[in-house]
C-alpha positions as CSV (number, residue, x, y, z in Angstrom):
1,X,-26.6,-56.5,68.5
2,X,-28.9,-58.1,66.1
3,X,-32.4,-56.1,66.2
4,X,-31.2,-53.4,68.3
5,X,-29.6,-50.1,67.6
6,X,-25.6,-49.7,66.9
7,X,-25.4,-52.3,64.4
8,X,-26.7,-53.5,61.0
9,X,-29.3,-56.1,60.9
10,X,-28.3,-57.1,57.3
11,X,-24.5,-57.1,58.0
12,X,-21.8,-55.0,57.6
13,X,-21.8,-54.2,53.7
14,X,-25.1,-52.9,54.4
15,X,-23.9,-50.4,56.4
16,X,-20.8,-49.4,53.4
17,X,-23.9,-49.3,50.7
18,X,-25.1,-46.5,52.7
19,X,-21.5,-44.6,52.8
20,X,-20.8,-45.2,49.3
21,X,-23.9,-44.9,46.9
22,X,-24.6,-41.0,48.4
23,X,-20.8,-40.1,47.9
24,X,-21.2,-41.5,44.2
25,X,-24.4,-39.5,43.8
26,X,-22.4,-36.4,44.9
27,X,-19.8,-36.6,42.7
28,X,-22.0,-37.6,39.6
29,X,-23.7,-34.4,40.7
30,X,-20.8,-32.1,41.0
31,X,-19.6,-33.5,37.8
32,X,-22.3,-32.7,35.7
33,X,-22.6,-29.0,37.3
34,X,-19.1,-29.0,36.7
35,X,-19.7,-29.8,32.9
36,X,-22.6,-27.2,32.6
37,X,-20.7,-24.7,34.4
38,X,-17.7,-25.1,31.9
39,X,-19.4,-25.0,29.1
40,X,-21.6,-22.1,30.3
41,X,-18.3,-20.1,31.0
42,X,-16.7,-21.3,27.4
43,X,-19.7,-19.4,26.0
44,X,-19.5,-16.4,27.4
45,X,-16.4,-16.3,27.0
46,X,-16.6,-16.0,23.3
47,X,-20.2,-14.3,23.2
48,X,-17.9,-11.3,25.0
49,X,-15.1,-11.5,22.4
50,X,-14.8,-8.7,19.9
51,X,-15.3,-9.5,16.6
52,X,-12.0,-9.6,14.9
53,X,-11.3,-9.1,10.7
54,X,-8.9,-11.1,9.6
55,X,-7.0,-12.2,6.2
56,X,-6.8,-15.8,6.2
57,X,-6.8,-18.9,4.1
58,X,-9.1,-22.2,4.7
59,X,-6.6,-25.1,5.1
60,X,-9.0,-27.3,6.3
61,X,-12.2,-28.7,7.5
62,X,-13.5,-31.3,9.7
63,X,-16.9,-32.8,11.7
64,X,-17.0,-33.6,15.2
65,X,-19.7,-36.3,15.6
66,X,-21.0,-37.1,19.0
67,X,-23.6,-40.1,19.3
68,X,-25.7,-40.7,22.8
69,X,-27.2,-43.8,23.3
70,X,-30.5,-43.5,25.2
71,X,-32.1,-46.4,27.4
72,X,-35.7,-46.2,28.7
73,X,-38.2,-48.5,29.9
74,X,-41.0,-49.6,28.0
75,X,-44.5,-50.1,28.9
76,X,-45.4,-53.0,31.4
77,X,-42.5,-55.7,32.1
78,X,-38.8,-55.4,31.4
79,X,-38.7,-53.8,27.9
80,X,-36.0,-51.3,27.5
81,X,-36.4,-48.9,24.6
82,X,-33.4,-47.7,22.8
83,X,-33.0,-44.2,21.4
84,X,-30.4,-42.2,19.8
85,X,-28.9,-39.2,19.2
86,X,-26.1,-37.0,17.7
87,X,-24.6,-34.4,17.6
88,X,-22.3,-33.1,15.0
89,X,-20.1,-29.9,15.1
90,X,-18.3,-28.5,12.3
91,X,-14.8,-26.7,12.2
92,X,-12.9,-24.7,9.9
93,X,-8.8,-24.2,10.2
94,X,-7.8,-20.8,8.8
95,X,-3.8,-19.9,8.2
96,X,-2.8,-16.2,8.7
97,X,-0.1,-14.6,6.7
98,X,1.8,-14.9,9.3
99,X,1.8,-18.9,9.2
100,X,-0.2,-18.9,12.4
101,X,-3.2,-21.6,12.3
102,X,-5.9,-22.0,14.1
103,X,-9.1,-23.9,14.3
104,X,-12.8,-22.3,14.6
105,X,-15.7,-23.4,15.9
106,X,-18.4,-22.9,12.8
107,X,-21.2,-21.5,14.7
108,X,-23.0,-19.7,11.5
109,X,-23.2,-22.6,9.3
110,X,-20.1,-21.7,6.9
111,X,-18.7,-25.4,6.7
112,X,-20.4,-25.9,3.4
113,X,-19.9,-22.3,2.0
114,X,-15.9,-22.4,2.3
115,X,-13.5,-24.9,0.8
116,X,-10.1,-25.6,1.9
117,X,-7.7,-23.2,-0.2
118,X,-10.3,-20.0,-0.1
119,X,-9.0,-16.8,1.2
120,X,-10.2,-13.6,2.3
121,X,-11.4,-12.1,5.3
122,X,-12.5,-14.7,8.2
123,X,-14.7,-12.9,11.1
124,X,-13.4,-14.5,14.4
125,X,-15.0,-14.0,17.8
126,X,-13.0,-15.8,20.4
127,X,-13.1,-19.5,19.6
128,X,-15.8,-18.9,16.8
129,X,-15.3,-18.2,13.3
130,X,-18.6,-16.1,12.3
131,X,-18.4,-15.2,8.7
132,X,-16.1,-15.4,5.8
133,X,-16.0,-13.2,2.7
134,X,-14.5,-14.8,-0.3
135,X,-11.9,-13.8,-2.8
136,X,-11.7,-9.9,-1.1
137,X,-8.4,-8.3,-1.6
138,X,-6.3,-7.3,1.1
């Protein structure tokens, strides 16, 4: 029925265009409230956790670096401007006397203070390690 109602006028992929490109918004959408959510909970997770002391030894270190590419237009016309970013997050493996080892989340800026092979006593709060005191006897 070309012109009238009940049928596309510009075919039937027309018609699927519709269908499809609101389901993709949706579940672009639920996956980035997804991703928010998640991270939101990973926080308050550890913000909750008690502060643990415990006697450890820095086996090792290592940098997470995340780089976003940015596109935008530009002015008049078809000029795309580029920009990036990054991201970098540091983390800091501690062994317990037990042999146990685990990796923290640096989230006070200890990376550069600590070198692999110090000991003493690492404050952990969930998945974050929030200070370290040096050479302290047990």
């Amino acid at each position: 029925m070309p012109g009238g109602f009940g049928g596309s006028p510009f075919g039937g992929g027309f018609d699927f265009m519709f269908t499809l490109v609101p389901i993709i918004i949706v579940i672009g959408f639920v996956v980035v409230i997804g991703g928010i959510a998640l991270n939101g909970a990973r926080y308050m997770k550890n913000a909750s956790s008690p502060k643990e002391s415990v006697y450890a030894r820095v086996i090792a270190k290592r940098m997470d670096v995340r780089t976003h590419t940015h596109h935008h237009p530009h002015g008049a016309g078809d000029h795309m401007h580029t920009s990036r970013s990054s991201r970098t997050h540091y983390f800091i493996t501690l062994e317990f006397e037990d042999g146990e080892r685990r990796e923290y989340l640096d989230v006070k800026g200890l990376y550069g203070l600590v070198v692999e092979g110090d000991e003493g006593y690492a404050a952990v709060q969930g998945d974050w390690i929030v200070a370290f005191e040096r050479g302290a006897a047990k």
